[in-house]
C-alpha positions, 0 to 999 in steps of 0.5 A: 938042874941048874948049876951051883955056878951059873947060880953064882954068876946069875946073883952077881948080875941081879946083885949088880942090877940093885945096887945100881937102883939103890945107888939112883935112888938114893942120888934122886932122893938127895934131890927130893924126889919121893923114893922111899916106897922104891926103896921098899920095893928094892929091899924086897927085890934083894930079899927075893934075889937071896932066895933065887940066887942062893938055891932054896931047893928042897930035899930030894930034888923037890922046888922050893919056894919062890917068890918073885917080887917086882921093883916097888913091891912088898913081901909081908906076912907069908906062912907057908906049911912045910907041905914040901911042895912048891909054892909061887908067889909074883907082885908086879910093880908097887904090888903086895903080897900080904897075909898069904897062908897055904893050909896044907899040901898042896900039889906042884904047879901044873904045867900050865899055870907056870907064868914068868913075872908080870910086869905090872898087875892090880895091887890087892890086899886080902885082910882077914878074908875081906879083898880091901878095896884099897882104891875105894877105902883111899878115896874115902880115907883120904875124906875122912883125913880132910875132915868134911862131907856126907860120903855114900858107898854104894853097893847092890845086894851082897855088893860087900857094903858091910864088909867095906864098911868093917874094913873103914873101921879098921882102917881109922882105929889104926890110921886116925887112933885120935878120931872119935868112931861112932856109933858106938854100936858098931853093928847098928843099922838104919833099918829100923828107924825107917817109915812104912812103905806107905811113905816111901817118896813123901818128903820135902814138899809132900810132906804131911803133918803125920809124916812130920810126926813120925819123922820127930819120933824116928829121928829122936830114937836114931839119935839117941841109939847113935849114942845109947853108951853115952846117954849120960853126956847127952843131957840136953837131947835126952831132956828134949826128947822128953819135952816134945811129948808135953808141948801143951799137949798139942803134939802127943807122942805114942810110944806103943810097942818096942823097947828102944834100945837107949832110953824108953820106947821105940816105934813111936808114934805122935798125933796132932791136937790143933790149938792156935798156932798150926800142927805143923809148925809145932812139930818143926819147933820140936824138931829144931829143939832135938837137933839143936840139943843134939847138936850141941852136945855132940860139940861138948861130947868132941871137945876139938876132936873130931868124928866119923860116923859109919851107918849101913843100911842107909838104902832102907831110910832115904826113900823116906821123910827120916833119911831126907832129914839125917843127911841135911842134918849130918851136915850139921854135925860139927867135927864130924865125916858121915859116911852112909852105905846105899843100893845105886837104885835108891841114890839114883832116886831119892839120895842124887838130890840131897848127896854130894856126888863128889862123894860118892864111892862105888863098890865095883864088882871085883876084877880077875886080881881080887878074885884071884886075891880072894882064892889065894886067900883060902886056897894058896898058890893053887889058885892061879889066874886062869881058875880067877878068870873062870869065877869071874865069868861065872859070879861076874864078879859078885862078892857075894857070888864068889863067897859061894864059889869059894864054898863050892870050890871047898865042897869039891876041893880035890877037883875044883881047884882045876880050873878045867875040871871047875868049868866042868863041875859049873858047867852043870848048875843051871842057867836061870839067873845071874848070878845063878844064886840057887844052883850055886848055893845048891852045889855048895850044900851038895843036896846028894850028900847033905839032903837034910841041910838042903830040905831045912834051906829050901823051907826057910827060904820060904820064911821071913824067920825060923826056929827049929821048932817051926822049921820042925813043924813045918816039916811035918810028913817030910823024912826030917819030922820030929827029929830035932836033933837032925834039924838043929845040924842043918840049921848048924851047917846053914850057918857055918857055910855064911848063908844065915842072918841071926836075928836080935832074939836067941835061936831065930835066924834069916836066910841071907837076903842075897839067896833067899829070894832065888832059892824060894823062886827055884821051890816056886817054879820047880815044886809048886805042890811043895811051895804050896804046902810049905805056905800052907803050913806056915800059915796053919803054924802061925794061925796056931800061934794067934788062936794061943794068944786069943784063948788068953782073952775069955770076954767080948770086950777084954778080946780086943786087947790082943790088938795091941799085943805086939806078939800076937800082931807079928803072928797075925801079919806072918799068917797073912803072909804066908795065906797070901801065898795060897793060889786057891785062897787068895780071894778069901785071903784078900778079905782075911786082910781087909776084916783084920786092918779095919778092926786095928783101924777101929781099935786104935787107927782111928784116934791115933796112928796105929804101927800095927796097920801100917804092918799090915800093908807092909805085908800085904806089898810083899804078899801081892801076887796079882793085879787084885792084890795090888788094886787091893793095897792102893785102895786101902792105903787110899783110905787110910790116908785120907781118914784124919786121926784124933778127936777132931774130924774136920769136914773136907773132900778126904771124906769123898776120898775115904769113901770111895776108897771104901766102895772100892775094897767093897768091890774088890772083895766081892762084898758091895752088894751084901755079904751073904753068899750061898755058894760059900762055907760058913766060915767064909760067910762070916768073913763076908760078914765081918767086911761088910759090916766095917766097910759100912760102919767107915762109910758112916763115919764119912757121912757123919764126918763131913756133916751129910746127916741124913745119909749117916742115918741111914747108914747107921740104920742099915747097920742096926740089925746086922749089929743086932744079930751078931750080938756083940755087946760091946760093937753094939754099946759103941754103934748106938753112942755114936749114933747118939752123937751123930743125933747130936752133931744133927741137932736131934736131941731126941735121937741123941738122948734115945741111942745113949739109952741103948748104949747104956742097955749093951754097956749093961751087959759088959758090967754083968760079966765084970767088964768096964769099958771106961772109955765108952763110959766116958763118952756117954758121959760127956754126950749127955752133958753136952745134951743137958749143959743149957737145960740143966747145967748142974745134972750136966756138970755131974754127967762131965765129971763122971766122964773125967772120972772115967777117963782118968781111970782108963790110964790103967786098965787090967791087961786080960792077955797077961794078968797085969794092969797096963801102964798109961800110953798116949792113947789115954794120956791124949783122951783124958786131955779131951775130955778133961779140957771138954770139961773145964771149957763148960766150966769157963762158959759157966763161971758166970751162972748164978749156980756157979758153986752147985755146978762146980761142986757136982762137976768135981764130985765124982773125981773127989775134988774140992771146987776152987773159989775162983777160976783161974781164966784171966791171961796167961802163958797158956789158954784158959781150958788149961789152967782151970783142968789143972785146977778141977781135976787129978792131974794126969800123967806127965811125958816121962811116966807114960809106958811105966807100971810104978813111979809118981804117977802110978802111986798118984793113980792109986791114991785118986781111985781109992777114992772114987766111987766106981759102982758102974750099975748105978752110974747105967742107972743115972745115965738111963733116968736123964736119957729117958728124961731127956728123950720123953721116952720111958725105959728101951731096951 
C-alpha cells in the first residue's frame, strides 16, 4: 500500500511539473506558436493527476480506475460499469481515449498485461463499432474542404469501404453542415448501372455502337437514381432523357424489365436504325444532350453551395464503357467532390488511366492499435496488446477477418480473452487460406452447438440467394426437413452474427461475399457427395419454379412469351447455375445453355439486344468449371457479338465470324455431325435435337445475310424436314417466311411466292387455336407486297397496308402468362417504324402512277385511313417516309407511353382497332389466292 503521504508528496510534483507546462505553453502561445491542442492535452493530464494523486481506491482494498493520459491526449466519454474491478486506460502523445465502454465485470489485470505509460502509440478512434480511419478520412476530408477532384478509396473484399464511406458521411454532415451530400440514397451503389461481363474492357477506342447504346440508356438511369428525390429540380434531364427515345427514330430505346427506382424503367436497352447521319454519332449527340441537362441542373439545384457525391461499388462499373464515362463526367460536376470506392485490381486495370493518383486513398489493413481499438471497443480493458498482437497474426489485420475474431472471442468469451488460451483455441482452425474465412466462421457458429445455424450456412453458401422456403427445400432428407420454424432461427442467427446481405425483396438474403466463397469451397473439397446433392437440388428447386411459369402458357405460340418474363429468366439462369455445378452432367448442361440462349437470341436477340442473353453468359462465366466450359462461353459470345441487331443486316465478314462460331459450339456440343445419338436418353436426344437445329437455322441466316444464296438453300432445305417432324406450328410459319424472303432477296420470285403459301398453311393452324401471330403476319403481308408493288401496285398496296394493320395491332398483345394485355415496348414500337416507313416509301415511289388514288385508298383501307389529296414529300426537317407515314397511318406510340398499360396511347389504340377489320382466316384466304397466283402453282399444303 501506498501511503496517504507519499500520495501527497507525488501530487505536488505532478501538480508542479504541469503548471510549469502551462506556464511555457501559455509563454509560447503569446508568441503565436499553435498550443492549444497542448493545452487540451494538459488539462487531461491534470484531470488524470486528480485521479492518481487523490487515491481512488475501492472499497476493501480493490484498485481503482486509472487512466494514464499522456501530454496532448484527450479523455472523452469513458463509461465504465460499477463491476468493482480495475480498469486501465493509457493514450500516448496526442492520443485519444474515445467512447470506451466496459460491459460487465471484468476480472483484474493479469500480471502480465500491466505495462507502464507508452510514450507515444497510434492515435485511434472507435466510433460506433467502426476504427475511424482517421489518417485516410483526413486526407479525404481535407479534399473535400478544398473543393476539387475524383477521390478513390481503395479496399480489397471486407476491406471496411462501406464502412469508411459511412464514417465520410458522418464526418461532412458534422464537419461541413452547409455542404450538399449526395446521392440522396445514402445505400446506393454502382453495381447496377454496370454492363454485362461481355463488355468488360470495351471502352475508349473499343467502343462499339451497341455499347455507345447501352452506355446512353446506364448513364440516364445512374443520373437519374442519383437524384430519385428531387425528380421535380431536375426538369431539363428528366425531358432529355425522354427525347433520346425519339430522335427521329434512329435510336430506339428498349426498356424491358426492371422498374427504375426514379422515373420509368431500367435495364434498358437501345438499338440502331441507320438513317443519314452515322449510328454512332446520333448516340453521342444523345449523350451530350442528357449530360448538359444534368449538368445544368446540378448547377441550378446548388445554387453556390457546394457538393460531395459518395458512391460505393464503383469496382463493378470501371471495367466498363458506363463507369469510363461517370468519372470523365464527374469531372464536370460543378461544386462538386467525387468520391468513389474501388478493389486495387480493378484501379490498377481500368481506373489508373482516368483517375488522379494524387488522389487516391488506401485502406491498409489495420495495425496492432486499431485492433487493439477494436477489441477494447466491445471488450474493454481485457483486451490488451498482446491479445491485438495475436488477431493481427491470425486475420493479418483484415477488417473483416477481425469481425469474425470478435464473433469467436464472444462465442468463447470466458477463455478467448486470454491471449494464450485464444492461440490455443486458433491453434486448432485450419490452415487453408488467408485469412482462414471458413474455420473462423466455423468457430464463431460453433457447428458443436449450433449445428442447425452451421447446416442452414453451409446450404446458402452454396446459393447466389435464399428463403426459408428454398433453404427448406433443399434440405429435404437432412435432420432440419420441414421444420420451418428451426430454419427461420438459423437464418435469424446467421443474421445477428453480420454474415447476411438482405436483399432488395423482403425475406431473401445473401451470404456475405467475403465468406460465401470459402465456405462453399470447404463444402466443396471436404463434402463432394453433399455439394453434389445440394447442386443437384437446387437445380431440381429452380426447374420447379420454371415448369410453374411454363404451365401458365397452354399453346405453341402464347409459350414463347415466358421469354420475356423476367421471374421466369432469374429461374431459368439459377437453374443453369446451379446444373452446371453436376460433374456428370456437364455435357448435357453445356447443351441445356446453348438450346436456352439461342431460343432468347431468336425470340428477341436477334431484332433488338435482349438482357436476358447477356444473363445467360454472365452465368455461364460464374458457372465454368472446365476448359469446354469456357472454350464454350468464348465461342457463344463470339457469335453473339458478331450477329448485327435490327431490320437491316448488312453483309460483311461478321457473318464468316458468327458462322464459324456456330460451327464451333456445334462441335463443342457434340452435335456438328447430327443430333441423333443411340447411346443417349430420350430426353437428351431432344436436346440434341433442339441445338442442332438452331445452330443450323443461325448458320442460314449467315448465308442469307451475307447474300451467298445458294448455300442458304440448302441450308434452309436440310432444315425443312427436321422442322416438319417436330411439328411446331408457329417454327414452321416462321422458317417457310423466311425462306420466302430469301427466295426474294435471290430474285426467285416463284420460290418467294410459294414459301409465303406455306407460311400462310402453318399460320392457319395457330388461327384454329385462336392465336394470332401479328407479327409474322405483318411480315407475309409486306413480302407479298414487295412481290407484287410492279405487277400490281394496287393488290401490293393493300398487302402493305394489312401489314401496317398488323404491326400496329402488335403493340398490345394478350400476355398469356398473367391474363393481361402487354403495354407497347420498343420491340413493336421499332417494328411499326419498319413497316409503316416500308410502306410510305412505296407510296412516295407511287405518288406519280396514274392509279395514284386506288393505290393510296387500298394502301389505307385496312387501318381504316382516308388517302390525303396530296403527299407531302417536298423538303423539310425531316425525310419524306417520315412525313408521309404520319400522314397514311395511325400514329404510334411516343417515347413517354411505351411500358404503360393506359394513357393517350392506349385509348388511341383502342379506338383505332375498333375499327379494323381483323378477321385472320380471310386475310390467310387472300394471302394464298395472290401467292398462288404469283407462283403458278394451285393450293400447297
Amino acid at each position: 500500500m501506498v501511503s496517504p503521504a507519499w500520495r501527497t508528496r507525488r501530487a505536488l510534483l505532478i501538480g508542479g511539473c504541469a503548471v510549469t507546462l502551462g506556464v511555457a505553453a501559455a509563454f509560447w502561445g503569446l508568441r503565436g506558436v499553435e498550443v492549444l491542442g497542448w493545452l487540451a492535452g494538459i488539462g487531461s493530464f491534470v484531470a488524470a493527476v486528480a485521479f492518481v494523486a487523490n487515491g481512488t481506491g475501492g472499497e476493501g482494498g480493490r484498485p481503482g480506475h486509472s487512466f494514464r493520459a499522456g501530454i496532448g491526449a484527450r479523455i472523452r466519454r469513458i463509461l465504465l460499469a460499477d463491476s468493482g474491478a480495475g480498469h486501465t486506460f493509457t493514450a500516448g502523445l496526442g492520443a485519444t481515449i474515445e467512447d470506451v465502454r466496459v460491459a460487465g465485470p471484468a476480472p483484474a489485470p493479469a500480471p502480465h498485461e500491466v505495462r507502464p505509460p507508452q510514450v507515444a502509440i497510434q492515435r485511434v478512434r472507435v466510433v460506433d463499432g467502426l476504427v475511424g480511419r482517421d489518417e485516410q478520412l483526413a486526407k479525404v476530408m481535407a479534399g473535400i474542404r478544398g473543393g476539387h477532384g475524383t477521390f478513390a478509396v481503395l479496399g480489397g473484399q471486407g476491406m471496411g469501404k462501406t464502412s469508411f464511406l459511412s464514417l465520410l458521411r458522418v464526418a461532412v454532415r458534422r464537419d461541413l453542415p452547409d455542404v450538399v451530400l449526395m446521392p440522396t440514397r445514402a445505400d446506393m451503389t454502382a453495381e447496377p448501372y454496370g454492363l454485362s461481363e461481355l463488355y468488360r474492357g470495351q471502352y475508349g477506342s473499343a467502343t462499339t455502337t451497341g455499347i455507345s447504346a447501352l452506355v446512353l440508356e446506364k448513364s440516364a438511369q445512374l443520373l437519374g437514381d442519383l437524384v430519385q428525390d428531387l425528380v421535380p429540380q431536375f426538369g431539363g434531364f428528366v425531358l432529355a432523357t425522354e427525347g433520346i427515345r425519339g430522335t427521329a427514330n434512329s435510336v430506339i430505346v428498349q426498356n424491358t424489365f426492371a422498374a427504375r427506382s426514379w422515373g420509368s424503367v431500367s435495364d434498358a436497352r437501345i438499338d440502331v436504325n441507320v438513317r443519314d447521319e452515322s449510328p454512332v454519332e446520333r448516340l453521342r449527340r444523345a449523350q451530350r444532350r442528357i449530360d448538359e441537362a444534368f449538368l445544368a441542373d446540378w448547377r441550378t439545384f446548388l445554387a453556390g453551395r457546394r457538393a460531395v457525391l459518395i458512391l460505393d461499388g464503383f469496382e463493378t462499373l470501371i471495367d466498363d464503357a458506363v463507369g469510363q464515362w461517370f468519372v470523365a463526367f464527374a469531372a464536370r460536376l460543378p461544386d462538386t467532390v467525387v468520391v468513389l470506392s474501388l478493389v486495387p485490381r480493378e484501379y490498377a486495370e481500368h481506373g489508373r488511366r482516368v483517375l488522379d493518383p494524387d488522389l487516391v486513398e488506401n485502406l491498409p489493413r489495420f495495425t496492432v492499435a486499431e485492433t487493439q481499438a477494436h477489441l477494447a471497443y466491445h471488450f474493454g480493458d481485457r483486451a490488451g496488446r498482446r491479445l491485438a498482437e495475436l488477431v493481427v497474426g491470425f486475420t493479418g489485420g483484415h477488417p473483416y477477418g477481425l469481425k469474425l475474431v470478435v464473433q469467436f472471442i464472444h462465442a468463447h468469451v470466458d477463455e478467448a480473452l486470454d491471449p494464450d488460451r485464444l492461440r490455443e483455441l486458433l491453434s486448432h482452425l485450419s490452415d487453408d487460406g488467408d485469412p482462414r474465412v471458413d474455420e473462423l466462421v466455423r468457430a464463431v457458429i460453433r457447428p458443436e452447438r449450433s449445428p442447425d445455424v452451421w447446416r442452414v450456412a453451409q446450404v446458402a453458401s452454396l446459393l447466389n440467394s435464399f428463403d426459408v422456403p428454398m433453404l427448406l427445400d433443399l434440405l429435404d432428407g437432412e435432420e432440419l426437413a420441414g421444420d420451418a420454424e428451426r430454419v427461420g432461427r438459423a437464418v435469424g442467427r446467421i443474421e445477428r452474427l453480420g454474415l447476411l446481405d438482405p436483399l432488395p425483396v423482403a425475406g431473401r438474403f445473401r451470404l456475405h461475399d467475403f465468406v460465401r466463397p470459402a465456405i462453399a469451397s470447404a463444402v466443396r473439397r471436404f463434402q463432394p457427395a453433399r455439394w453434389t446433392h445440394l447442386h443437384r437440388r437446387a437445380a431440381a428447386y429452380y426447374y420447379r419454379q420454371v415448369a410453374a411459369v411454363e404451365e401458365k402458357t397452354t399453346t405453341v405460340y402464347g409459350s414463347w412469351f415466358k421469354y420475356e418474363n423476367a421471374v421466369w429468366q432469374m429461374y431459368e439462369a439459377e437453374w443453369l447455375s446451379h446444373s452446371a455445378q453436376l460433374p456428370d452432367e456437364r455435357q448435357v448442361t453445356r447443351i441445356q445453355f446453348v438450346v436456352l440462349f439461342l431460343k432468347a437470341f431468336w425470340w428477341w436477340g436477334l431484332y433488338i439486344t435482349f438482357s436476358f442473353c447477356h444473363q445467360l453468359l454472365d452465368s455461364w462465366q460464374r458457372a465454368a468449371r472446365t476448359g469446354l466450359d469456357r472454350d464454350l462461353l468464348d465461342e457463344v459470345r463470339r457469335f453473339h457479338q458478331h450477329y448485327p441487331t435490327g431490320p437491316d443486316k448488312p453483309t460483311g465478314a461478321h457473318w464468316t465470324q458468327a458462322r464459324h462460331a456456330l460451327r464451333a459450339i456445334g462441335e463443342l456440343c457434340g452435335v456438328h455431325h447430327g443430333w441423333r445419338d443411340p447411346g443417349s436418353s430420350a430426353e437428351v436426344q431432344e436436346l440434341r435435337r433442339q441445338a442442332w437445329l438452331y445452330l443450323r437455322l443461325f448458320t442460314a441466316h449467315t448465308y442469307w445475310y451475307d447474300r451467298r444464296f445458294a448455300a442458304a438453300e440448302a441450308t434452309y432445305g436440310q432444315l425443312e424436314p427436321e422442322f416438319l417432324d417436330l411439328a411446331d406450328e408457329w417454327m414452321l410459319a416462321w422458317l417457310y417466311y423466311e425462306w420466302a424472303q430469301v427466295g426474294w432477296d435471290a430474285g426467285d420470285r416463284r420460290a418467294a411466292a410459294t414459301r409465303c403459301r406455306r407460311s400462310s398453311h402453318w399460320l392457319r393452324q395457330l388461327v384454329a387455336d385462336e392465336e394470332i401471330e401479328s407479327e409474322l403476319l405483318a411480315n407475309v403481308h409486306r413480302l407479298l407486297g414487295d412481290l407484287l408493288h410492279e405487277s400490281d401496285p394496287v393488290a401490293a398496296a393493300e398487302q402493305y397496308g394489312q401489314a401496317v394493320k398488323h404491326a400496329f395491332v402488335f403493340h398490345r398483345m394478350d400476355n398469356v402468362l398473367d391474363g393481361s394485355v402487354s403495354p407497347p415496348d420498343d420491340y413493336t414500337s421499332q417494328f411499326y417504324t419498319e413497316i409503316t416507313l416500308r410502306a410510305a416509301a412505296r407510296a412516295v415511289g407511287w405518288d406519280q402512277l396514274p392509279r395514284r388514288a386506288e393505290i393510296l385508298a387500298a394502301l389505307v383501307e385496312a387501318t381504316a385511313g382516308t388517302p390525303p389529296e396530296v403527299l407531302d414529300v417536298g423538303p423539310g426537317p425531316d425525310t419524306p417516309t417520315d412525313r408521309v407515314a404520319a400522314q397514311l397511318f395511325p400514329r404510334g406510340p411516343e417515347p413517354a407511353e411505351l411500358y404503360r398499360r393506359s394513357g393517350p396511347f392506349t385509348d388511341h389504340w383502342g379506338e383505332v382497332v375498333d375499327r379494323l377489320d381483323l378477321d385472320a382466316r380471310a386475310e390467310l384466304d387472300r394471302i394464298d389466292q395472290l401467292a398462288d397466283e404469283l407462283s403458278g402453282d394451285g393450293p400447297t399444303g
